[in-house]
Every structure is written in structure tokens, then in C-alpha cells.
C-alpha positions as CSV (number, residue, x, y, z in Angstrom):
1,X,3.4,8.6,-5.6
2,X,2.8,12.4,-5.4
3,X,3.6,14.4,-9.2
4,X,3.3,18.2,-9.2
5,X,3.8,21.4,-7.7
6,X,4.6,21.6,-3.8
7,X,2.4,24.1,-2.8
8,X,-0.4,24.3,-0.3
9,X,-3.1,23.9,-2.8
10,X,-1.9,21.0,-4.1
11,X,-2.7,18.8,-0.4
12,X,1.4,17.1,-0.7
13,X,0.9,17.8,3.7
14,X,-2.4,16.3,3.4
15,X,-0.2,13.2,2.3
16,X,2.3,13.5,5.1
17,X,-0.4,13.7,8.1
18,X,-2.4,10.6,6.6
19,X,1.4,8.7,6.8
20,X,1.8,10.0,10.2
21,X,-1.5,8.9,10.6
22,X,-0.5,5.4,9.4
23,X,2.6,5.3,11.5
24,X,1.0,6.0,15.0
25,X,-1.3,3.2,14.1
26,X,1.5,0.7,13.4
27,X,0.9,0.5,9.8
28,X,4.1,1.1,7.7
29,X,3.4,-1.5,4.8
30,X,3.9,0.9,2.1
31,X,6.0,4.0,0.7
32,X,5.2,7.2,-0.8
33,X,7.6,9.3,-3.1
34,X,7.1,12.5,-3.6
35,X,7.9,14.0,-6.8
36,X,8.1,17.9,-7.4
37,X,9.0,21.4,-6.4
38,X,8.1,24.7,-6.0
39,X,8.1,24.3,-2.0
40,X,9.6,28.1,-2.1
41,X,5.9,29.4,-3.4
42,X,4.0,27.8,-0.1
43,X,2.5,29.5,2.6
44,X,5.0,29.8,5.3
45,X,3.0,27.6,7.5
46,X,2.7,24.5,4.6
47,X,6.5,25.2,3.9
48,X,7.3,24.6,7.5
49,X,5.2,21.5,7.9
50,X,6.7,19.6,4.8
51,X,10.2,20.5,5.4
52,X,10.4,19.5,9.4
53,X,8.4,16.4,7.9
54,X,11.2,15.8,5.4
55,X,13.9,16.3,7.7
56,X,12.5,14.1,10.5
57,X,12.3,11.5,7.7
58,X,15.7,11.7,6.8
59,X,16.7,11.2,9.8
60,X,15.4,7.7,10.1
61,X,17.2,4.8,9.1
62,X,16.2,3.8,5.0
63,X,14.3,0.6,6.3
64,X,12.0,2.5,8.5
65,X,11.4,5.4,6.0
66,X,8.1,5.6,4.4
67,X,8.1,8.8,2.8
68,X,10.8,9.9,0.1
69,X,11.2,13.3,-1.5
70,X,12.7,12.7,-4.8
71,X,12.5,16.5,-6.1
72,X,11.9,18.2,-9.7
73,X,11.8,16.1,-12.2
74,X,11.2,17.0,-16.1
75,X,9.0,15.4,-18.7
76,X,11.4,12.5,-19.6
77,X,11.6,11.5,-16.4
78,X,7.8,10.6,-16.1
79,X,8.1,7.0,-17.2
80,X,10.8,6.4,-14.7
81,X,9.4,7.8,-11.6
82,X,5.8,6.2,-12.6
83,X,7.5,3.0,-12.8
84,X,8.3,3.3,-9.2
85,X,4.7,3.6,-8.0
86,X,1.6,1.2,-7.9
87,X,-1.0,4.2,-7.3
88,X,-0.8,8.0,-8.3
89,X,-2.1,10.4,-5.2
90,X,-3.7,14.0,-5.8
91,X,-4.4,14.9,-2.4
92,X,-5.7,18.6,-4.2
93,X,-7.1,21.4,-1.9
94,X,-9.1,22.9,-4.6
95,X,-11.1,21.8,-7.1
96,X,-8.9,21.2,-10.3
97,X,-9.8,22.6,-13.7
98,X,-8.2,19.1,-15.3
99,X,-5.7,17.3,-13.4
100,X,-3.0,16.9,-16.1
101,X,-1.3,13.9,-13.4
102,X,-4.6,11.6,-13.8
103,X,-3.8,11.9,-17.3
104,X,-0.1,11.0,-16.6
105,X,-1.3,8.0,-14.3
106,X,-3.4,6.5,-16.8
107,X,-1.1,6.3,-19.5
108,X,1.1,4.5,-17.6
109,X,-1.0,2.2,-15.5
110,X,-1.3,3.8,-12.3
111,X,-5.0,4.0,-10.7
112,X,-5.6,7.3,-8.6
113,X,-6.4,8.0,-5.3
114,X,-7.6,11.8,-5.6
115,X,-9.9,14.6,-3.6
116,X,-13.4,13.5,-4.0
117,X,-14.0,17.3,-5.8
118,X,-14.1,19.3,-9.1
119,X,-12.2,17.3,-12.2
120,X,-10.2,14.2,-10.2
121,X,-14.5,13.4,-9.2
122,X,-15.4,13.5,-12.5
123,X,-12.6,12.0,-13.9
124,X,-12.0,9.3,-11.4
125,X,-14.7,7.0,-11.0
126,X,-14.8,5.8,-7.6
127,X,-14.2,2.0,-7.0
128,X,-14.4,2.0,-10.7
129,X,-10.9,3.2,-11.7
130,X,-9.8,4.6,-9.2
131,X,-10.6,5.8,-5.2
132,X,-11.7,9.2,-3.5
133,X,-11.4,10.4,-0.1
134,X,-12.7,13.3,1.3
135,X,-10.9,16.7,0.3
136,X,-8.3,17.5,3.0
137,X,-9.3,14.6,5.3
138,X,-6.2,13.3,6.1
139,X,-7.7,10.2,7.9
140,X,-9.5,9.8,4.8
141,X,-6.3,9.3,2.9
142,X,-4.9,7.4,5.2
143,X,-7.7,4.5,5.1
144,X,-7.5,4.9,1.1
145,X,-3.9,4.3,1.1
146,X,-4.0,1.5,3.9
147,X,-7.0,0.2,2.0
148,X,-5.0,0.3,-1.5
149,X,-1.9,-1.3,-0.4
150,X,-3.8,-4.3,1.7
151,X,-6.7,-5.3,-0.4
152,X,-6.5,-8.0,-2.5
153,X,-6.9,-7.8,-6.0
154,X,-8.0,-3.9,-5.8
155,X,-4.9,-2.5,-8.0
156,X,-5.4,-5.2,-10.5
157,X,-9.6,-4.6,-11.2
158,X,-9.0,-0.9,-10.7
159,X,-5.6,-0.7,-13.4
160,X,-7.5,-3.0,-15.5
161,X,-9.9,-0.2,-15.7
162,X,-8.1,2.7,-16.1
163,X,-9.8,4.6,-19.6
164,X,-7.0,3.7,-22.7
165,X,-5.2,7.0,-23.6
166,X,-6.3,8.0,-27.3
167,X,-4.3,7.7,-30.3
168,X,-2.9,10.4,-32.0
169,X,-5.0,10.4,-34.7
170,X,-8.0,10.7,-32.6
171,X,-6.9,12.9,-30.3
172,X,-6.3,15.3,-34.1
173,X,-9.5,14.4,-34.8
174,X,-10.9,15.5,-32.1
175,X,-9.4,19.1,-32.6
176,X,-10.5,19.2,-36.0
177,X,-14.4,18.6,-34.8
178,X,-13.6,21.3,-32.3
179,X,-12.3,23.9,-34.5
């Protein structure tokens, strides 16, 4: 699953070339939702490529779909879409400052498959917790994703990594050393 803003910056047509990708080679043993909005703030170009993606989709029969678009969603919603999902995506064209969503993964399970750049890199061990792929590659993606859903055991020794979120009383601890 995709979680955040549909913009060009953010890679969500990164994600739909690397399931074309997937399709033209025959391999459709998997599903990606796509959870967000924004689409009205990206380039023109971007815009058009995820929306004639979206409506192609659409027009497929539900069995032979592999992408959906699920929309906005707020806060409370988080635990439900996660629950959907075996592996969190951020496909990002830029480097990240943070990556809020790997935060969101982890506390509920979900392992990341993220641009190999900026924070996801140094958040996201590599076949530690989690898998990179190089930034923008869609082929990249689309071997991490193929990889993800066939390999055996690779969700369960990567989830059984993930960091454990802190508690509140460290994470107030923490601010106190900082201030």
C-alpha cells in the first residue's frame, strides 16, 4: 500500500509503471491500494499519467484489477487501511526529511519498501527491516514488489524486525533531554 500525498514528488506513478511493469511480464500475484489525495497539486504531466492509469484500471473487471485507488483518508482511518496491506511502499522522488508513513508502517506491522535515499535509507535498513530500490527505477520496484510477495518467509523475518514504536513515557522523556 501507498499512504500520502499524490503528487509528483511523492513517486505514487513510480508505483503504477513498476505494476505495469509486472503485468506485461505476466505477474499479477499481488494488489496495491493506493491511499491519498492531493492529485489536483501534480504537474500536469503526473496528473495525467495517474488518472488514465486509474481509469484504465477501472475499467477492468475486479478479478483482474491489481491497483485500487481508495482516496483521502483521515487519521482514524490508519489502522483500517494498514490492516489491508502486508507491505507499506514510499516510492519518494526526493529525499525525505522523515518519512512520517515508515513511522505509520511500523507501528502497525507493515515492513517498507522505500527509495534507497535521504531518511527512508537511513531509516529502513535494507534486508534488515525492510527493502530499497533505486529512486525512480520503476523496474527496481517492480522486482522489490515481485520479490516481496513471492519469497518465502521475507515478510515474516523483515516484520519480525521492524524497530518497536516507543512508549509514551519515553517518547516525553525524550523531549525533556531535548529541551
Amino acid at each position: 500500500g501507498f499512504f500520502g500525498q499524490i503528487v509528483d514528488a511523492k513517486g505514487v506513478q513510480i508505483i503504477l509503471r513498476a505494476v505495469d511493469l509486472l503485468r506485461a511480464e505476466g505477474f499479477t500475484d499481488f494488489a496495491v491500494e493506493i491511499n491519498g489525495g492531493n492529485i489536483n497539486f501534480a504537474s500536469a504531466a503526473v496528473r495525467a499519467e495517474i488518472e488514465q492509469f486509474s481509469e484504465a484500471e477501472k475499467q477492468l473487471p475486479a478479478g483482474e484489477r491489481l491497483v485500487w485507488f481508495n482516496g483521502s483518508y483521515d487519521t482514524r482511518e490508519l489502522r483500517g487501511r494498514m490492516a489491508r496491506i502486508d507491505w507499506c511502499i514510499v516510492p519518494s522522488l526526493w529525499w525525505e526529511a522523515f518519512a512520517l508513513v515508515i513511522s505509520e508502517a511500523w507501528m502497525f506491522g507493515k515492513p517498507v519498501i522505500c527509495s534507497n535515499v535521504g531518511a527512508m535509507a537511513d531509516r529502513v535498513t535494507d534486508q534488515a527491516d525492510g527493502l530499497h530500490f533505486e529512486m525512480g527505477d520503476a523496474a527496481a520496484l517492480a522486482r522489490a514488489i515481485k520479490r516481496a510477495a513471492t519469497e518465502p518467509g521475507l515478510w515474516q523475518r523483515l516484520a519480525g524486525a521492524l524497530p518497536a514504536p516507543p512508549s509514551r513515557s519515553e517518547m516525553v522523556d525524550g523531549f525533556r533531554a531535548i529541551y
